[in-house]
C-alpha positions as CSV (number, residue, x, y, z in Angstrom):
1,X,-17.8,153.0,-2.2
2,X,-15.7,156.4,-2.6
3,X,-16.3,159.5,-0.6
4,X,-17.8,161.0,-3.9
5,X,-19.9,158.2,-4.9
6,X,-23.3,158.8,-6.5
7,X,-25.7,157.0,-9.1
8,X,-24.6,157.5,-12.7
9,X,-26.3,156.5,-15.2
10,X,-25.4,153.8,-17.8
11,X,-22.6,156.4,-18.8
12,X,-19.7,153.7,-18.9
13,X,-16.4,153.3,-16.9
14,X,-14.4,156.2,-15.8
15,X,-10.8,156.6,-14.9
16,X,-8.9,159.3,-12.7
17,X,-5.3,160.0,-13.9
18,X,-2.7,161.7,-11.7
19,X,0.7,162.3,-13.1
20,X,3.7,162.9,-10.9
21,X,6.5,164.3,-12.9
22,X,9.6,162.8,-12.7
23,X,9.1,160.5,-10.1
24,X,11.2,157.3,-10.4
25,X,9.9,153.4,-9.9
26,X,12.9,152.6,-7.6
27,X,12.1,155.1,-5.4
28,X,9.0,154.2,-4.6
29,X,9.3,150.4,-4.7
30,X,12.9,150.5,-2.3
31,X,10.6,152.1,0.7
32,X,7.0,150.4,0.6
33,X,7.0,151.4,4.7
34,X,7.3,154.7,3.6
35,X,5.0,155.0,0.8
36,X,2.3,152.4,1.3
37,X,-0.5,153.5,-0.9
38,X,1.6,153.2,-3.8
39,X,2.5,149.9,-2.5
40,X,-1.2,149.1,-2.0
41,X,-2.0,149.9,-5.6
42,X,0.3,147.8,-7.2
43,X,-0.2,144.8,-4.3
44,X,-4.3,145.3,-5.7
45,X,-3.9,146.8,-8.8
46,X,-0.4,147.0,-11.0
47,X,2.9,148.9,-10.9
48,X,6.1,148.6,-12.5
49,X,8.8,150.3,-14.1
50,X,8.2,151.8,-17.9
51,X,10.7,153.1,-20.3
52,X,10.3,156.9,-21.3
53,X,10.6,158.2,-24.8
54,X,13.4,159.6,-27.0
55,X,13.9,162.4,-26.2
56,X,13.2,161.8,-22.0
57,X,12.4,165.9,-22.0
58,X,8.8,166.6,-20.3
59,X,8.0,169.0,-23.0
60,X,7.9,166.0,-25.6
61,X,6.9,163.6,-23.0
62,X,3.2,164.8,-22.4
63,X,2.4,164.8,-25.6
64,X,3.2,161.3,-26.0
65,X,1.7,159.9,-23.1
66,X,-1.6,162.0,-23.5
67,X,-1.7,161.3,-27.3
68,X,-0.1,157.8,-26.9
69,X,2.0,158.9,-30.3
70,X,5.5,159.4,-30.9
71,X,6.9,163.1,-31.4
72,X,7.3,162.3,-35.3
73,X,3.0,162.6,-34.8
74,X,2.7,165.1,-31.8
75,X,5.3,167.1,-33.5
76,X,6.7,168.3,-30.3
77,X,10.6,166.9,-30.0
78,X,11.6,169.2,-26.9
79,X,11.2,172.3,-24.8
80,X,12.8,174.1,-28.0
81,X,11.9,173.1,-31.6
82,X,13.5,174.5,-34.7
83,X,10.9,176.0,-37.3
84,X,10.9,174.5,-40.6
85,X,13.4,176.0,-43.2
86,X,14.6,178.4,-40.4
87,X,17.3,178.8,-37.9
88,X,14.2,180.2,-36.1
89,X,13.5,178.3,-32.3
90,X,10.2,178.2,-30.4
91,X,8.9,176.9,-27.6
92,X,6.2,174.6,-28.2
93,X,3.2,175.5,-27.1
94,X,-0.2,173.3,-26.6
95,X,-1.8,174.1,-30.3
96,X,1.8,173.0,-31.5
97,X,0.9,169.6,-30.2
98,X,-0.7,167.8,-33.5
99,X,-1.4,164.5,-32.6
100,X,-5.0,164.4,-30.5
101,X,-5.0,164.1,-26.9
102,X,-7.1,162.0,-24.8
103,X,-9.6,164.7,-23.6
104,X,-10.0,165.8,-26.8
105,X,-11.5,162.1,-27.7
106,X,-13.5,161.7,-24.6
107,X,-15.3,165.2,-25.6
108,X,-15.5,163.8,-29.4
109,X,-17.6,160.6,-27.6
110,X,-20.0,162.9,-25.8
111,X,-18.6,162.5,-22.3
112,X,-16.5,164.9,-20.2
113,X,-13.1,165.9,-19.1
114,X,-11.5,167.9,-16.4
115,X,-7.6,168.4,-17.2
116,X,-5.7,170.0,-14.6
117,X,-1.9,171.3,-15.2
118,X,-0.7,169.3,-17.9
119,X,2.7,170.5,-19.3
120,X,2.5,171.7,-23.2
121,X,-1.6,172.7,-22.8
122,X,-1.5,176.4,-23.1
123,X,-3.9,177.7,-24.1
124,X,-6.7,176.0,-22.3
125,X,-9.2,173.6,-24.9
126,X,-12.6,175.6,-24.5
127,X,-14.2,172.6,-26.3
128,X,-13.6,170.8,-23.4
129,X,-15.8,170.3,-19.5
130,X,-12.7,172.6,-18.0
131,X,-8.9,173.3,-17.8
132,X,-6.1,174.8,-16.2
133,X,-3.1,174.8,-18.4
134,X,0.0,173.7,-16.7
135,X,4.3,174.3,-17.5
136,X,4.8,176.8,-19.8
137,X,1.7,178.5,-19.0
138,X,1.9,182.6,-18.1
139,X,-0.8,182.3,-15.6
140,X,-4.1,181.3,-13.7
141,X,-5.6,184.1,-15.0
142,X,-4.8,183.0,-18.8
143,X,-4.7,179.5,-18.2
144,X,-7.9,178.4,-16.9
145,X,-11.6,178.1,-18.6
146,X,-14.0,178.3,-18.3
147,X,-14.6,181.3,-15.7
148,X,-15.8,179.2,-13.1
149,X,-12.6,177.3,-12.9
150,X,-10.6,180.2,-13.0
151,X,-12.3,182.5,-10.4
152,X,-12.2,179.2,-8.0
153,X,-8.4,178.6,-8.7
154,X,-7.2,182.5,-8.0
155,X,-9.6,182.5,-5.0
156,X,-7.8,179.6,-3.3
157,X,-4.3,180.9,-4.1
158,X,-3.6,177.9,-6.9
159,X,-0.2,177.7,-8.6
160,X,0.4,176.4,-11.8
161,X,4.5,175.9,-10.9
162,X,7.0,176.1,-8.1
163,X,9.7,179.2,-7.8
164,X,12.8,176.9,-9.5
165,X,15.1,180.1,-9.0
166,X,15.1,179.1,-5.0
167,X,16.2,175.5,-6.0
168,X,19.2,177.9,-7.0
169,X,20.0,178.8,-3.5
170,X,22.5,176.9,-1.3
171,X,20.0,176.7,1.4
172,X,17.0,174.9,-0.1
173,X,14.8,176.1,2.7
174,X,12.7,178.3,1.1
175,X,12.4,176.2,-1.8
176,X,11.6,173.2,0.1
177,X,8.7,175.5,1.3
178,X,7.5,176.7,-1.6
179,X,7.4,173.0,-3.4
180,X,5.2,172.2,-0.2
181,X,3.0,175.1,-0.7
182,X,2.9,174.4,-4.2
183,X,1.7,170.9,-4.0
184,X,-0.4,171.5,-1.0
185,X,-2.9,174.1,-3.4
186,X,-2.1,171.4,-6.2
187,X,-4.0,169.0,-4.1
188,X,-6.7,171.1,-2.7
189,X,-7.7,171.9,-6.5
190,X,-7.4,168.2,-7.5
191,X,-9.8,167.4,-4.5
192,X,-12.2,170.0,-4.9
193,X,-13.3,168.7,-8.8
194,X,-12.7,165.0,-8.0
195,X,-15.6,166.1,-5.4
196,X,-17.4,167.7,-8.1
197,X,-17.9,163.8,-9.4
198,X,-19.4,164.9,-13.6
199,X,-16.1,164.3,-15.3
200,X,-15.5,160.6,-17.3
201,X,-11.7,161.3,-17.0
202,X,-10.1,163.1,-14.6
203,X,-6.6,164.6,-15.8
204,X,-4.4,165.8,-13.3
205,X,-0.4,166.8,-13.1
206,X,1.6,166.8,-9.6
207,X,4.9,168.7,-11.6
208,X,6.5,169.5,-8.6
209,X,8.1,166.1,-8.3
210,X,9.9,167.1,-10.7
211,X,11.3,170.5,-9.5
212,X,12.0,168.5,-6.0
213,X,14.3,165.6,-8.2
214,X,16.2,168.5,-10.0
215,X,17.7,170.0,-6.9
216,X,17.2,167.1,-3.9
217,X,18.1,164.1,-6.3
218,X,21.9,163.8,-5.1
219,X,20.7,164.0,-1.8
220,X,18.1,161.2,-1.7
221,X,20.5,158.8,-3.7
222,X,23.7,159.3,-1.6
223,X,21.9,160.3,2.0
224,X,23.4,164.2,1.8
225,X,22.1,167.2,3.7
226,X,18.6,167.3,2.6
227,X,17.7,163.7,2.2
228,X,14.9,163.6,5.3
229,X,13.2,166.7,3.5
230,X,13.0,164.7,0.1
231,X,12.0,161.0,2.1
232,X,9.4,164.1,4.1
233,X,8.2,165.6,0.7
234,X,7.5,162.3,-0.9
235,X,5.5,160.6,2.2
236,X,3.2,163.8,1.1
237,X,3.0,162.7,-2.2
238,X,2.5,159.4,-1.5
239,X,-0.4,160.4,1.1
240,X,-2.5,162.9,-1.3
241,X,-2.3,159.7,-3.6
242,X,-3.8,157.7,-0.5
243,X,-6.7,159.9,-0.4
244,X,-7.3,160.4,-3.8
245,X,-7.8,156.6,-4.5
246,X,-10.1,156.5,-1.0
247,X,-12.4,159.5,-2.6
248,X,-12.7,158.1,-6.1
249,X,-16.2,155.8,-6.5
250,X,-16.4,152.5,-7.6
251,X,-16.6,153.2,-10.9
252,X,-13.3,155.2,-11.3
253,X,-9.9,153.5,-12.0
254,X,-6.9,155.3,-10.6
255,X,-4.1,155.6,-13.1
256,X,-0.7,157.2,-11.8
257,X,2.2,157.6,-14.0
258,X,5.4,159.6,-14.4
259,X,6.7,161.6,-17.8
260,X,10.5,159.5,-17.3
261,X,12.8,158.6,-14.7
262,X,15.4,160.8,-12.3
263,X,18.9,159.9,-11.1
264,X,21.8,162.2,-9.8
265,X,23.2,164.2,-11.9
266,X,27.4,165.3,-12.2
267,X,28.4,166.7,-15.3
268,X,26.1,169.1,-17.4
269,X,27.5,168.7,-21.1
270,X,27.5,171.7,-23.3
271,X,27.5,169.8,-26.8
272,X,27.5,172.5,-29.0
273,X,30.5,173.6,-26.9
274,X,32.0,170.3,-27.7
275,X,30.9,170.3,-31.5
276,X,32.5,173.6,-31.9
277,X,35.8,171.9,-30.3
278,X,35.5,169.3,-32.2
279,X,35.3,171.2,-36.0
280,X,31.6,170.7,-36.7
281,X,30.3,174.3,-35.4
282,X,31.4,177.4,-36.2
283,X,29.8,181.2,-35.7
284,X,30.2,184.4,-37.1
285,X,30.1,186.7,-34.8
286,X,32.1,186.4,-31.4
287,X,29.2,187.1,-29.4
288,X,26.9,184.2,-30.4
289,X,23.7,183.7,-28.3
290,X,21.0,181.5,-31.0
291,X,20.7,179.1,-33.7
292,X,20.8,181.8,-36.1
293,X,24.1,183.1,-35.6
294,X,25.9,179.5,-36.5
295,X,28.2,180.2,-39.3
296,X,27.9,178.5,-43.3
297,X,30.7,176.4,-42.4
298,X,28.9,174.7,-39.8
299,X,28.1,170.8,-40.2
300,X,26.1,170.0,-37.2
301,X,24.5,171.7,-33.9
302,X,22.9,170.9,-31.0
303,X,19.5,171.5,-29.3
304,X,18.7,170.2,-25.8
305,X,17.9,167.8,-24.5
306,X,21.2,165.9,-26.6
307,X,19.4,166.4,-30.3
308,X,21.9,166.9,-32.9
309,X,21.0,168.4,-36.5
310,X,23.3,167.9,-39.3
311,X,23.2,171.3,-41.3
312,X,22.2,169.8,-44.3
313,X,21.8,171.3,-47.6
314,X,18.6,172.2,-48.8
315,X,16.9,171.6,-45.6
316,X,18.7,174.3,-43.1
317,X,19.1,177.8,-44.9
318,X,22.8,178.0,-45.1
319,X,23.3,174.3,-45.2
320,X,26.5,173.3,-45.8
321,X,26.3,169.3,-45.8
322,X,25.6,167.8,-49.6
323,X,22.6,165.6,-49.4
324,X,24.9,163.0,-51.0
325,X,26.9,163.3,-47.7
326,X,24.4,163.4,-45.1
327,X,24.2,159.2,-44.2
328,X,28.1,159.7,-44.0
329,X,28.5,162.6,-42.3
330,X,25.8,161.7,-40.1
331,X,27.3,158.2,-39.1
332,X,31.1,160.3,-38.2
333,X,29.0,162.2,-35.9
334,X,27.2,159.4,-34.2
335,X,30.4,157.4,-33.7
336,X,31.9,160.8,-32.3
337,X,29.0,160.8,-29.8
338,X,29.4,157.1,-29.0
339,X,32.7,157.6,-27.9
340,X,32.7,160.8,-25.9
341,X,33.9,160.2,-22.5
342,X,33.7,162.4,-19.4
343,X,36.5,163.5,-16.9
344,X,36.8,160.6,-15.1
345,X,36.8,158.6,-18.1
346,X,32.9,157.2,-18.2
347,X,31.7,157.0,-21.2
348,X,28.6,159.9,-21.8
349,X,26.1,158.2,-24.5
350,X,24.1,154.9,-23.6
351,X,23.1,155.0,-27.1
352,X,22.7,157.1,-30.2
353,X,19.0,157.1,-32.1
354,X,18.5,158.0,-35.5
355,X,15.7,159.8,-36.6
356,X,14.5,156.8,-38.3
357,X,14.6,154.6,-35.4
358,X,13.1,157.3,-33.1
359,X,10.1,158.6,-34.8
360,X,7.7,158.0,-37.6
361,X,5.0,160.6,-38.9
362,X,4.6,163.8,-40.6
363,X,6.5,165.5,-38.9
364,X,10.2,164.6,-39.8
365,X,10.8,168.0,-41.1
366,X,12.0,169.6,-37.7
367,X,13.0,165.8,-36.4
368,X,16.5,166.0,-35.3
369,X,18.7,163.6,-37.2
370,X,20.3,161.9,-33.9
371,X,19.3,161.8,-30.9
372,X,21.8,161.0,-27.7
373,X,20.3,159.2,-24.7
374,X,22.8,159.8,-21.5
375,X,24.4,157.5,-19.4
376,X,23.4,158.2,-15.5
377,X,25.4,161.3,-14.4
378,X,25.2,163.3,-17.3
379,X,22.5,165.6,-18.6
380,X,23.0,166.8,-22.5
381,X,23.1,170.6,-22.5
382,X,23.1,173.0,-25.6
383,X,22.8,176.2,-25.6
384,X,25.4,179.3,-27.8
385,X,28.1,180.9,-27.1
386,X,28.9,178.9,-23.3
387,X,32.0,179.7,-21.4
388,X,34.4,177.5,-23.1
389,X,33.9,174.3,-20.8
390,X,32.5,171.1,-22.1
391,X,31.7,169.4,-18.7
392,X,30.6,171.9,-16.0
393,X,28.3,171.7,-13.4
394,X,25.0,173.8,-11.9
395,X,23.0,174.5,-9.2
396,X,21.0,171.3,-10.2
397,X,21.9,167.7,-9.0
398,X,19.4,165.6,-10.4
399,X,18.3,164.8,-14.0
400,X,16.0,163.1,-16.2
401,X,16.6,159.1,-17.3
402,X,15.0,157.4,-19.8
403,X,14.8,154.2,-17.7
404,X,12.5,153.8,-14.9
405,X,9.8,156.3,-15.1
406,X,7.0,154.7,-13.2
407,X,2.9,153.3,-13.7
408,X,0.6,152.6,-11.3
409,X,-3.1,151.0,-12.4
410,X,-5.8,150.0,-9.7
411,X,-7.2,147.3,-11.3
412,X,-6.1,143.3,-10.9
413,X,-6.6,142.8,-14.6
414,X,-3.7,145.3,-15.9
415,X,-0.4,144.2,-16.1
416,X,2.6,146.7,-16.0
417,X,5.8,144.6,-17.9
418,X,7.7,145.3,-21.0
419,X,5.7,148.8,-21.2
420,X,6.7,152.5,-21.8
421,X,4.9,155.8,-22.1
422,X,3.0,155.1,-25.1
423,X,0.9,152.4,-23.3
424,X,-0.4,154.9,-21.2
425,X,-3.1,156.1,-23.3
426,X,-4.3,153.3,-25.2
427,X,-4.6,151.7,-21.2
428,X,-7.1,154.3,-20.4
429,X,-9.1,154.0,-23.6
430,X,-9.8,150.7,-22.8
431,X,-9.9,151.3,-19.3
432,X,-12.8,154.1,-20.4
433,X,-14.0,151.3,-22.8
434,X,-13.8,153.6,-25.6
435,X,-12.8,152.4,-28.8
436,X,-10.2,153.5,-31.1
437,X,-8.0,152.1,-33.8
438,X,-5.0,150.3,-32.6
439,X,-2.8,150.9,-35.5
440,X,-2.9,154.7,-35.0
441,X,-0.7,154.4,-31.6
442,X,2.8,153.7,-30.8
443,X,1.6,151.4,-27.6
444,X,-0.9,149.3,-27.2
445,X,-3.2,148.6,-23.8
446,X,-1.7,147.0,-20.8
447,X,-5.5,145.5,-20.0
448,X,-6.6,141.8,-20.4
C-alpha cells in the first residue's frame, strides 16, 4: 500500500503521470547505481527509449503526447506559428491547442484531473478538478484555478519556470541554485495533491530538466567543469521520482516520460541567414527584425525549430512561388538542406520531412512545407536580420534530439519497444481503462 492509500470506490484504475522535460534514455540507463528508482521501474514495470515528433520542439511536443495527435490535429507546429494568410507570428498558446487533451477526456467521463505545469496550457481549463498552467505562462497568480490551488501555490513560494537568463552566466552557480530551488517547490506541490488522493489522473511536468540539459549538456557528455552538479541535480530527480512511486496507492500506475531527447550542442544554425546567402530570402528594408518584412522576391523562409515555408503563391500574401512550381521548387530546397554541411565538414540534416510525411489533419494551412531534423551537434535556428554568420555559437551547450526521449511504465504488462510520443496517451487510456476510438490517434497503447 502507498502512503496515500485509502478505500475508493468502484471508481476504476488511476494513473499518475510525471513528465521530465528533456531528459534522455541514455542517461538514465548508463548509471542505474546512480539513479535506481528509474532502474527499479523498468526492472518491475517498463522503460525504454521512444522517438520524439517532428518537429522535436516542447511547444509542439506536449500537445502531442497529451492529445496523442500529430501537430497537423493539435495545430501547434512550434514555439512560433505563422497565422493563416499572414506573415503574422504567434506564440501558441493552450486554447490554440485543438486536438483534445487527456484531462479534458477524463472530465468528459465523470472522473477527475489535477494537471500541474504542463507546457502550452495557459490559460488554466476551469472545467477541470484543478490547474496550474506551466511554460509560457505569465504567472501563479494567472495560471492557477481554481482559488484554492492558487492561494496554496503563492503561499509556498511555487514557480512555474527556472531564471534561464543565469544559464547565460559563465559561472552557472546561481543557476544551478535556482534550477534546485525550482524543482525543490516543483516537488513539494506535486506531493502535497498526490496527498490529496481525489484525482483519477494525476498530471504533472518537472521542466527544469530541460533548462538543466540546455546549459550543463556538454558538461555531462564530455566530463567538463560542471559535470558532478548535473550527475548531483539528476540523483534529485531521480529521488523525488523514488518517492513519488512509494506514496502513490495500489491503484495508481506511475507513468514517466520525456517531450524528446538532449545531446550536446556546437553549432547554432541561423537558416534564414543561410537561405538569404543562398538566393531564396530577400528583405526590404536593411533593418529586418520579422516575418513580415521578407521581401516579394523571396522563395522560402525559415521558422525555428528547422521549419522551412516555401513562399508560395496564393497561400503567403506576397507569394512569389507559382503553385505550378511549388513540388519543384520545394524538392531544390530540400536537396539544398540535405547537403548543407557544417565547418568541420559534418553534414547538418539527418533527414528532411515533408509536410505530407510529417502531419495529417486540418490543420495543413500553417504546416510548414519541410521540416529539417538535425544531426547531433547542431540546433536549427531562425530568426531576421542575424549578424551575417551561418554557424555561431551561444551561451547554450545542449540541445533537443529527436532520438531517445525516454518512458517509463510501472506495470509488468507494458512493453516500451518500437514506441514514440504518440503512444503515450493512448497507454494511459487504457491504463485508466477508458475507452476511446483507436483510429483517432497517431499511436496506439503500449499495454497487453
Amino acid at each position: 500500500m502507498g502512503l496515500f492509500d485509502r478505500i475508493r470506490g468502484d471508481d476504476g484504475p488511476r494513473v499518475a503521470f510525471i513528465g521530465i522535460d528533456g531528459v534522455p534514455y541514455s542517461l538514465l540507463a548508463d548509471h542505474p547505481e546512480e539513479f535506481p528508482n528509474f532502474a527499479a521501474i523498468e526492472r518491475e514495470g517498463s522503460g525504454g527509449a521512444i522517438d520524439s515528433i517532428v518537429p522535436p520542439e516542447s511547444s509542439a511536443c506536449w500537445p502531442a503526447l497529451t492529445t496523442g495527435m500529430n501537430p497537423g490535429e493539435t495545430g501547434v507546429y512550434g514555439f512560433q506559428d505563422r497565422e493563416v494568410g499572414s506573415y503574422e507570428t504567434y506564440v501558441p498558446m493552450g486554447r490554440d491547442v485543438q486536438a483534445k487533451r487527456l484531462w479534458t477526456r477524463v472530465d468528459d467521463a465523470g472522473r477527475e484531473a489535477t494537471v500541474m505545469n504542463v507546457p502550452v496550457t495557459f490559460p488554466p481549463d476551469r472545467e477541470i478538478q484543478r490547474q496550474v498552467s506551466g511554460f509560457l505562462s505569465p504567472g501563479v497568480d494567472k495560471a492557477a484555478y481554481p482559488d484554492e490551488l492558487r492561494e496554496y501555490l503563492e503561499g509556498m513560494g511555487y514557480r512555474i519556470d527556472v531564471n534561464a537568463k543565469l544559464g547565460h552566466d559563465e559561472d552557472k552557480t546561481d543557476f544551478i541554485e535556482d534550477a534546485h530551488e525550482t524543482i525543490d517547490k516543483r516537488f513539494e506541490a506535486f506531493e502535497h495533491y498526490l496527498a490529496e488522493d481525489d484525482w483519477d489522473l494525476f498530471f504533472g511536468v518537472f521542466m527544469t530538466t530541460d533548462r538543466v540539459n540546455h546549459f550543463l549538456f556538454r558538461d555531462y557528455e564530455q566530463d567538463g567543469e560542471y559535470y558532478e552538479e548535473f550527475m548531483d541535480f539528476y540523483r534529485k530527480v531521480d529521488d523525488y521520482i523514488g518517492q513519488i512511486r512509494e506514496m502513490l496507492p495500489d491503484d495508481v500506475t506511475l507513468v514517466v516520460a520525456s517531450d524528446h531527447g538532449f545531446t550536446t550542442l556546437e553549432y547554432e544554425v541561423h537558416f534564414n541567414e543561410w537561405l538569404e546567402q543562398e538566393g531564396w530570402l530577400e528583405y526590404e528594408g536593411d533593418d529586418p527584425d520579422e516575418l513580415g518584412d521578407i521581401a516579394d522576391e523571396t522563395r522560402a523562409y525559415s521558422l525555428i525549430p528547422g521549419r522551412f515555408y516555401i513562399n508560395l503563391e496564393g497561400r503567403e500574401p506576397r507569394g512569389s512561388v507559382p503553385e505550378s512550381e511549388y513540388q519543384e521548387t520545394r524538392a531544390e530546397l530540400k536537396e539544398a538542406l540535405e547537403s548543407l554541411t557544417g565547418p568541420d565538414g559534418e553534414e547538418v540534416v539527418d533527414r528532411v520531412e515533408t509536410k505530407e510525411d510529417a502531419f495529417r489533419g486540418d490543420h495543413d494551412d500553417i504546416a510548414p512545407d519541410l521540416v529539417a531534423i538535425p544531426n547531433h551537434g547542431f540546433d536549427l535556428k531562425a530568426g531576421f536580420g542575424g549578424d551575417g554568420e551561418v554557424f555561431g555559437t551561444g551561451p547554450r551547450n545542449g540541445m533537443h534530439s529527436f532520438d531517445n526521449a525516454c518512458l517509463y511504465i510501472d506495470d509488468p504488462d507494458a512493453r516500451v519497444s518500437d514506441a514514440d510520443l504518440y503512444d503515450i496517451a493512448p497507454s494511459i487510456l487504457t491504463l485508466l481503462d477508458m475507452e476511446y476510438d483507436r483510429s483517432s490517434l497517431d499511436g496506439a497503447t503500449l499495454l497487453k
